[in-house]
N, C-alpha and C positions, 0 to 999 in steps of 0.2 A: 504494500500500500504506500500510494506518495506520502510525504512528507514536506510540508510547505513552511519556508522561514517568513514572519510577518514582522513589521515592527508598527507599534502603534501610533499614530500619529497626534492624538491627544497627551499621552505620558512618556513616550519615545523608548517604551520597553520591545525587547526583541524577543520573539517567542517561536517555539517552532508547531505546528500542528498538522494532524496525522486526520487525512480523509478518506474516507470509504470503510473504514473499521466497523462504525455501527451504523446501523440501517436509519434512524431516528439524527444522521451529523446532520446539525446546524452550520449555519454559518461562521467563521471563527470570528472571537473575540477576544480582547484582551483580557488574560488572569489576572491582571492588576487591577485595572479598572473598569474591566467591560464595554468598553467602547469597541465599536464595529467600523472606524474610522481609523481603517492599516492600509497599509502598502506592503506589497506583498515583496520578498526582498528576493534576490538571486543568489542561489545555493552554490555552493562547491560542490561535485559530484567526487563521489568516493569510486572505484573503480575495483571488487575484492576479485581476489585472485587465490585458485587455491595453492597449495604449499606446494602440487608437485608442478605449476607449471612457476613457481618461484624459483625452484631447484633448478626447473631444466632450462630457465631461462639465466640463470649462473653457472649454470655447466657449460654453456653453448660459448662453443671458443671463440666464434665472431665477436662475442660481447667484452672478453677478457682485453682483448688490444693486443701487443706484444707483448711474446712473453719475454724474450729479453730486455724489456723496455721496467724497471723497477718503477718508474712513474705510474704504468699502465698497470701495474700488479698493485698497486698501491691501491690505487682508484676500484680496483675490483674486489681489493681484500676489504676496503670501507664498505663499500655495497653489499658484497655479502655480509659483513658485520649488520648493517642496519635492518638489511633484508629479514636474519637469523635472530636478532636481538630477541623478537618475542618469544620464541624457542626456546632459544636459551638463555635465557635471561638478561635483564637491560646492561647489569655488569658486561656482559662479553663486548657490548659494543665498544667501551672504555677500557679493556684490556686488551682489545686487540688492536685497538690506537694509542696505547703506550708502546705494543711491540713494534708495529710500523713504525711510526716516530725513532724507536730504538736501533730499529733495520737501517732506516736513511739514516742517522746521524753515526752509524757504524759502531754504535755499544754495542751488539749484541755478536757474540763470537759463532764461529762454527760449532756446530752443534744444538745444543739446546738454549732454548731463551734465555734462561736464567745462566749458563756459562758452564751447566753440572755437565754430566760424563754425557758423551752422545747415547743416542739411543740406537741400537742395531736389529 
């Protein structure tokens, strides 16, 4: 069902309301003060997307750029991070942009992030 942002033009409150839900919907009105005297505003549309075509649209190599290119891995390692954040929680997005940061600036050694023993 739509979903329509209005702001009212007597108390300039911004409200959103949902049509066609019940059989008996009136016309909207403002919860503040009931005035029927709105303008009806223009939305941002949201666009969902399910998770596998999130994945295979990060998988897809066209998207990454070069791969010798550290700029262009950089830029694909933030996108997956933001992409991934709700997954895995909002932390990863800010830990995996200390370890970029730590890539480019050349802290981080061969091996593992933190400098311990590689992994094999």
């Amino acid at each position: 069902m739509p979903l329509y942002e209005y702001r009212c033009n007597a108390c300039s409150r911004k409200f959103t309301f949902l049509v066609g839900m019940i059989a008996d919907n009136t016309d909207p009105q403002c919860p503040r003060c009931g005035s029927k005297d709105l303008k009806k505003l223009i939305s941002r549309v949201a666009r969902v997307r399910s998770e596998d075509d999130i994945l295979d649209d990060l998988a897809d190599p066209s998207k990454i750029g070069d791969l010798d290119d550290p700029a262009s891995l950089r830029r694909w390692a933030r996108r997956m991070g933001k992409e991934l954040s709700g997954e895995m929680g909002e932390d990863i997005s800010e830990e995996l942009e200390e370890m970029i940061e730590a890539e480019a600036s050349g802290e981080m050694g061969e091996g593992s992030a933190q400098g311990d023993d590689p992994i094999y």
